[in-house]
Every structure is written in structure tokens, then in C-alpha cells.
C-alpha positions, 0 to 999 in steps of 0.5 A: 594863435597862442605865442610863439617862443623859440627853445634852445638846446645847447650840448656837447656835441649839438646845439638845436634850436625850435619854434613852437608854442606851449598849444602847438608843441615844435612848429620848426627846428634846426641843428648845427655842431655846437662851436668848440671854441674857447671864445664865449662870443663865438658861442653867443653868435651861434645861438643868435645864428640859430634863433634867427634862422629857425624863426625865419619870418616868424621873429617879430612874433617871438615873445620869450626865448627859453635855453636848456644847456650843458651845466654848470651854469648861474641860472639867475645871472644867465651865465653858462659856466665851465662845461667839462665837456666843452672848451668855452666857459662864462658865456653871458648867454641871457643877457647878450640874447635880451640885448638882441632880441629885446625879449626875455630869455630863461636859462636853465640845465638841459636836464632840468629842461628836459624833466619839464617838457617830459612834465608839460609834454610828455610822460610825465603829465598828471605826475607830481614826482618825477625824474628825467635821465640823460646818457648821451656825451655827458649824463645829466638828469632832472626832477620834480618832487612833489609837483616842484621843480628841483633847481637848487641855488645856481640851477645845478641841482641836476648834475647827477653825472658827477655823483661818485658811483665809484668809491676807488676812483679809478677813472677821471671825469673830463670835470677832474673828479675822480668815480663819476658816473659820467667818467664810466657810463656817458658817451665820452667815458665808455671808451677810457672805461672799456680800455681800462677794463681789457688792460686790467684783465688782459687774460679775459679780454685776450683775442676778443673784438673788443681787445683788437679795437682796443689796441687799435685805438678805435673802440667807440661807444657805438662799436661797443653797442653794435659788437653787442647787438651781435652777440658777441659775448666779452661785449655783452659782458661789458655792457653787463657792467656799464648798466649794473654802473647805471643802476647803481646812479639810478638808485642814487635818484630813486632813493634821494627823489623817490619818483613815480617815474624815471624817463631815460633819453640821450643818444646811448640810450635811445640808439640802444634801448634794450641793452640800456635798460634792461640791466638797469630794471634787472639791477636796481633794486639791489642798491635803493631801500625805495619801492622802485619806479617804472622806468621808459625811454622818453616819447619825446625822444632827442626833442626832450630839451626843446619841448622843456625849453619850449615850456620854460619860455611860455610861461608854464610855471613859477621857477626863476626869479630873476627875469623868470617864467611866472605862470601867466 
């Protein structure tokens, strides 16, 4: 029986965590609401919490825990940092898990993660260049070029969704950088960019659905998407811009990873596929000079960032130094 490891996947919103194996894939999963607590002890326990639980009687045999989180973070001191979506900052994640569990724990972006299980378990195998991209609460991505994983010094080299897209900056990122395409294109941004699409062109958005909802305070992401689906033409429009925005950071990765293949999940783009990506395919070729890779949504789905934690912990390639993965 090959070893068993538990994978982590920390967000904004959930945290989730599977048994599984490097043969087997996730054996067993769980998630809870991630602790939106300024206590980093509080997210320490809810991750012990979770590991216990989705290892059940399983835990003696658990050889290596691997953790794909929210950035920033020093993944070499295994600290996860000060996460603009989340309250709590500075949480000694590797160290207080080594110290409980007696095992190694590995620590690395979500996205980051992502791209690896997307390279060990999914559509990228056999690919030596290749780009992963969330569009969930946050945007995060990953990439492997030239058959190497890209970390950089901190494990930050994946915090594509603070790249400025936006050169006037009319919006603010939760981070506090101005013209991030998190600020306009995640989860949390689409609502403040569609509000400040209907209040700088009132004219256009006058009588809409999506000026009632507006005013009323209660457009989300989802209700944009769903007005769309139906039809309704100011919210086809809207979402028209956020893909040409999306298009805009893709070509940023193309032109700076040069991929054979772009693999898109989170919650924005699995729940509403078409509209996601097809005005990214239309569009992306009008801002990178780089022959344009073929883009999908990931067949691994939300499991992403569990099957890169899930490879991060067995071993399944040289990537960190300090208390690393080295290829057994």
C-alpha cells in the first residue's frame, strides 16, 4: 500500500482537507469554514482539527502532511503571512503541525499547489509548460516552465491576482494596491466593480436589474452570473468586461510563462464556465505577442489544490529546501 498523506487546502472562505496517496489519489475529505479570527492559534487548531478528523483511524499511518494556502507566505520558515482576504496573519503553520504530528509538513500557495496536482494528476501530465488559474474569492495562479516549478524566494512567485491590470486604478484591492485584477475579476471584487460600473454610467444602467440590485446593496458575484445565464443584456455586458479584464491577466501569464496549456478553476469559473471563458478565448489574443495556449477548466475541479497538497507530501519532486519534498 503506497504511503498515506493528508493535503491541506487553506482559502478565504473554506479550508478542506484529504487523505489520499500519490497511487490512490483523495481516499477521504472534509471541509469546514476557514476561522475568520485575528488569532493565529485559532487557525492552527482548525487545521489540527481537520487533519485528525479526515484521518480517522488512519493517523498512525500518515507519513507527510502537504498544505496549499492563501498567500503571502515564507514558505521556507512555513509561516503563512498576512492574507488580504483573511483577518489573521503570521500563523507558524509547519512548525506547530511538525510539532503535533511528529511528520513532515510542506507548505506552499494554493495555486502553486494547484499547478502541481493539475501536473501529477491532471491535464497537465507529460507537459513541461504549464499555467494553472484560480478565479474564486481571491485569483491566484501557478506555473511550470520548462518542466520546473516557479516559486520564487518566499513561495510568492504565484500572486498573479495583485499584477496591476488597471493602470488608472480606479479600484482598490482588499491588499490596498490599486488596479489589481483581483480588485475587479474575483469573488469579492466583482460586486464593488459592477457598482462602480451603474454609478459612473448611470445613463446606461438606468431601470436595469442590475442597477435595482445595485441600489438595493444586494448584487453579488452569483446574481451577476445568474441575470446573465438568463439573458438579460446590461449583465451580459458586464460580464463582457470582466472576461475582457481576464483576458487581459491571462495574456500577462502567457506572455511571461509562454504555456502549452492554461487550466482555470475556482468557484467564478467552475459555476459559470462558458461566460468565463469564452470572452477570455475571444480576447486574448489582442494583448500577448505569444502564440496563444489552449485554455480549459480543470478536470480535477474544487479538488485542485488537494491533489497538489496531496503530491507536495509524497514526494513527487525536488521543490523545497527547507524541510522539503525530494523526489524519493
Amino acid at each position: 500500500m503506497p504511503e498515506l498523506v493528508v493535503g491541506v487546502d487553506l482559502g478565504a472562505t473554506r479550508i478542506r482537507a484529504a487523505l489520499g496517496s500519490i497511487r490512490s489519489g483523495i481516499l477521504r475529505k472534509i471541509e469546514e469554514k476557514t476561522v475568520r479570527v485575528e488569532s493565529p492559534e485559532a487557525v492552527i487548531q482548525q487545521f489540527i482539527r481537520l487533519i485528525e478528523r479526515v484521518s480517522a483511524d488512519d493517523l498512525k499511518s500518515v507519513r507527510a502532511i502537504g498544505i496549499g494556502s492563501i498567500g503571502p507566505l515564507d514558505f521556507r520558515k512555513g509561516i503563512i503571512l498576512s492574507p488580504p482576504n483573511v483577518p489573521f496573519k503570521n500563523v507558524p503553520i509547519s512548525e506547530a503541525l511538525r510539532d503535533k504530528f511528529k511528520i513532515p509538513v510542506y507548505l506552499l500557495n494554493d495555486c502553486t499547489a494547484a499547478v502541481l496536482g493539475e501536473w501529477i494528476f491532471g491535464a497537465g501530465k507529460g507537459l513541461k509548460n504549464l499555467a494553472y488559474i484560480t478565479l474564486s474569492s481571491g485569483i491566484g495562479g501557478g506555473a511550470i516552465v520548462d518542466g520546473a516549478l516557479l516559486l520564487g524566494k518566499d513561495g510568492n512567485a504565484a500572486e498573479i491576482g495583485h499584477m496591476v491590470i488597471d493602470l488608472e486604478g480606479r479600484l482598490a484591492c482588499n491588499c490596498g494596491g490599486r488596479g489589481h485584477w483581483e480588485a475587479y475579476c474575483s469573488g469579492a471584487g466583482i460586486p464593488r466593480f459592477v457598482k462602480y460600473l451603474v454609478e459612473s454610467r448611470p445613463s446606461n444602467f438606468h431601470g436595469s436589474a442590475i442597477e435595482e440590485l445595485v441600489v438595493k446593496g444586494a448584487l453579488t458575484s452569483k446574481s451577476l452570473f445568474d441575470l446573465a445565464r438568463s439573458g438579460d443584456e446590461k449583465a451580459l455586458e458586464i460580464v463582457g468586461e470582466i472576461g475582457r479584464l481576464n483576458a487581459i491577466g491571462f495574456a500577462n501569464i502567457n506572455t511571461l510563462y509562454d504555456p502549452e496549456l492554461i487550466t482555470v478553476g475556482g468557484s467564478i469559473a467552475l459555476n459559470n464556465r462558458e461566460l468565463v471563458l469564452e470572452p477570455i478565448i475571444a480576447n486574448i489574443g489582442n494583448y500577448t505577442v505569444n502564440r496563444t495556449p489552449e485554455i480549459k477548466i480543470t478536470p480535477l475541479g474544487d479538488d485542485v489544490v488537494l491533489y497538489g497538497a496531496i503530491a507536495m507530501a509524497s514526494n513527487s519532486l525536488p521543490i523545497l529546501s527547507s524541510g522539503g519534498v525530494e523526489r524519493a
